[in-house]
C-alpha positions in Angstrom: -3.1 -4.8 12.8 -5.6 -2.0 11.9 -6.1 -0.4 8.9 -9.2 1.3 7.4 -11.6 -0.2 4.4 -11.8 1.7 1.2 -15.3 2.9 2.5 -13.9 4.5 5.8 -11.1 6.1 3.8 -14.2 8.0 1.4 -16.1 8.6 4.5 -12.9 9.8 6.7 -11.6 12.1 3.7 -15.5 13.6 3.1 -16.0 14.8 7.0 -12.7 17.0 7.2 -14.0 20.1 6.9 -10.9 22.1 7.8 -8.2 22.2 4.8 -5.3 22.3 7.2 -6.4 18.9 9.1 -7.6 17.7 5.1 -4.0 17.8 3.8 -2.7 16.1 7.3 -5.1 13.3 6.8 -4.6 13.3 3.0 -1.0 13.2 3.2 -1.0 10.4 5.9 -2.8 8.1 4.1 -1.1 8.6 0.7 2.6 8.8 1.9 2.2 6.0 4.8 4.8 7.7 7.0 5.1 8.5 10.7 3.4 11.0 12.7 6.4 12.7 13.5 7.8 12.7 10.6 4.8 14.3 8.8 3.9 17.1 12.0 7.8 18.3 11.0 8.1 18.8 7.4 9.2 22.2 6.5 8.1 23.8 3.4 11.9 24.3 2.0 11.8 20.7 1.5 8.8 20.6 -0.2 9.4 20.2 -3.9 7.8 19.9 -7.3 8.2 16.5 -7.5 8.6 15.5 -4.3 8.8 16.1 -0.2 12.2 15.7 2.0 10.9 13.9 5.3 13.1 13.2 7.7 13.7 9.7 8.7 14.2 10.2 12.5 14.7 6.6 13.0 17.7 6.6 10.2 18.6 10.1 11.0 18.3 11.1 7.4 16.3 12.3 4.6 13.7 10.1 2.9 12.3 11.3 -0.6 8.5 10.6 -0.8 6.2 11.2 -3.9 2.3 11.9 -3.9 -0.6 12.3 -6.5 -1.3 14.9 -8.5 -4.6 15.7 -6.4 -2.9 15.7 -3.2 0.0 17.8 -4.9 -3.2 20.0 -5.4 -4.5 20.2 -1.9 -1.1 21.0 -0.9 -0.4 23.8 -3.2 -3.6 25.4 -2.2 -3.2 25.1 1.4 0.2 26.6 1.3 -0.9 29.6 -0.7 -4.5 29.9 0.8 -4.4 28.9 4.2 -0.9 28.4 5.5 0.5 31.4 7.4 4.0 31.5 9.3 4.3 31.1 13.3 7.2 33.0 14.5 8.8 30.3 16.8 8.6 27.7 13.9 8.9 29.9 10.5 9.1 27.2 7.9 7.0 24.3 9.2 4.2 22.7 7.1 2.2 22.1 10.4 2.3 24.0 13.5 0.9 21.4 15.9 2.6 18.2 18.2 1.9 14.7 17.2 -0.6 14.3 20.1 -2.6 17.1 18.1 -2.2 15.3 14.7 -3.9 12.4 16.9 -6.1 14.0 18.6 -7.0 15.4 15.0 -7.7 12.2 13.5 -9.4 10.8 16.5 -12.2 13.6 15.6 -12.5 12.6 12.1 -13.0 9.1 12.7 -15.5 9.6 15.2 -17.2 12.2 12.8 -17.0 9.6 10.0 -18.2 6.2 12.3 -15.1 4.8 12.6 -14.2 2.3 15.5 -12.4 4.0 18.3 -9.7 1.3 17.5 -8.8 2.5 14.2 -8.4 5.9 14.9 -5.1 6.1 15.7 -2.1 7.9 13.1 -0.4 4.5 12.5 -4.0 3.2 11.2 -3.0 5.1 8.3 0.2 4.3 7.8 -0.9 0.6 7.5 -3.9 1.4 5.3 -1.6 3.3 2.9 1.0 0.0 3.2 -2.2 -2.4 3.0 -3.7 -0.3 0.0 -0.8 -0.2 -1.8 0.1 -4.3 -1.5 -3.8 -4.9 -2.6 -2.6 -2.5 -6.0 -0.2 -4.8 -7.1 2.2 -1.9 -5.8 6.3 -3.3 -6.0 7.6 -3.6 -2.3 10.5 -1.3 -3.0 8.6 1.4 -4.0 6.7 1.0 -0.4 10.2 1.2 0.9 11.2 4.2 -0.3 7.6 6.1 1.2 7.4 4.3 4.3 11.6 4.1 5.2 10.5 0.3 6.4 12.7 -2.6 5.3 11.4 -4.9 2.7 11.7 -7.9 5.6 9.4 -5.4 7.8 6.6 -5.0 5.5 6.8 -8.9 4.4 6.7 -9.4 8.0 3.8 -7.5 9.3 2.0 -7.1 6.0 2.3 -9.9 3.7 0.8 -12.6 5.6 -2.4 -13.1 3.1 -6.1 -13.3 4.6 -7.8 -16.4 3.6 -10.1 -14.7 1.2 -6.7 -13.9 -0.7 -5.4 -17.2 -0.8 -8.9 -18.9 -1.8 -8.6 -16.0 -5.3 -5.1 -17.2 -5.7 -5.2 -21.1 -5.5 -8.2 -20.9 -7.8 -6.8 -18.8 -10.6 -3.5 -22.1 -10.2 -5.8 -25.2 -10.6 -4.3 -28.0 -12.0 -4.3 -29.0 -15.8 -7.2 -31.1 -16.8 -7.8 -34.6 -15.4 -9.7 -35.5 -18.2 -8.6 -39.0 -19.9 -5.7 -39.0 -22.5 -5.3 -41.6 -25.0 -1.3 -42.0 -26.7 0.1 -44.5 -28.5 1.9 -47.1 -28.0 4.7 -49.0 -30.9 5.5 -52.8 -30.1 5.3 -56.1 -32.2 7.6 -58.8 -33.7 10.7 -58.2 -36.3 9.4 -58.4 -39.9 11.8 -60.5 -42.0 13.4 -57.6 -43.0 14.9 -57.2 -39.9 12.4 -54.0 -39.1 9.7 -54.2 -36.1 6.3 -54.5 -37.5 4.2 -51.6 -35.9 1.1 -52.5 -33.8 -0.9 -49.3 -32.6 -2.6 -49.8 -29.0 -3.9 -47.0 -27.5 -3.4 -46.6 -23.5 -5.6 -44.7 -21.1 -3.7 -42.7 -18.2 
């Protein structure tokens, strides 16, 4: 599985120099979802707090939420940029997913990133990857991604080493140090009570 490095997502997002292919980019990496489902958003479903994208593998809506700086770029983009096709009126994008690839291909090469990686579902596990380094709840990457919880445990939650050497140091055992207690035993007094004689134990 691919996904890009912190460092190819600043260099990827600071060589777009288009805003149309800036908020296709942008939008991939912060919602996670499929090509397809990102090169047919229409701009009715775009909404203040949120975007309709339709889940062609469910065949149904799937509410997704972004930032307030991609919220930004997209605003902009739509009232400084954006301008209607006739065959596709309302459409976000006017372009195939082989364009959106082909797109991102150009970036990454731009920005020195492996051949490998520059592929549209790259992003979709970088956003997946990101968001599960965050501390990010699974079902909240449910909801943006439209994967099942099983899914992303399956292909995403198998930990690197590095993460499991953080993680079994921050759960080391107590101290092994020695700890002295003490121990009551001794014969009956002539009251009929034991008389107490204090030992002390190592364990």
């Amino acid at each position: 599985m691919k996904y890009l490095t912190n460092d190819e997502v600043q260099r990827l997002l600071v060589s777009i120099d288009k805003k149309a292919d800036k908020v296709l980019i942008q939008l991939g990496l912060v919602i996670g979802c499929r090509v397809s489902e990102i090169v047919t958003i229409d701009l009715k479903n775009i909404q203040p707090d949120r975007i309709k994208i339709w889940d062609e593998k469910k065949n149904l809506f799937r509410d997704v939420v972004i930032d307030s700086a991609t919220r930004a770029l997209l605003n902009d983009f739509i009232e400084d940029g954006w301008e209607p096709k006739p065959h596709v009126k309302h459409r976000l994008f006017y372009f195939s997913t082989k364009t959106a690839n082909r797109v991102l291909k150009k970036y990454c090469k731009k920005a020195g990133i492996p051949d490998d990686k520059a592929h549209w579902h790259t992003l979709r596990h970088t956003y997946v990857m990101r968001s599960l380094d965050e501390g990010v709840p699974i079902n909240h990457i449910v909801e943006q991604t439209g994967d099942s919880p099983s899914t992303i445990i399956a292909i995403y939650g198998r930990p690197s080493i590095d993460d499991r050497l953080r993680v079994i140091e921050n759960h080391k055992l107590p101290s092994q140090s020695p700890v002295n207690i003490t121990v009551s035993k001794g014969p009956v007094n002539e009251d009929g009570h034991n008389r107490t004689v204090s030992t002390e134990k190592e364990i």
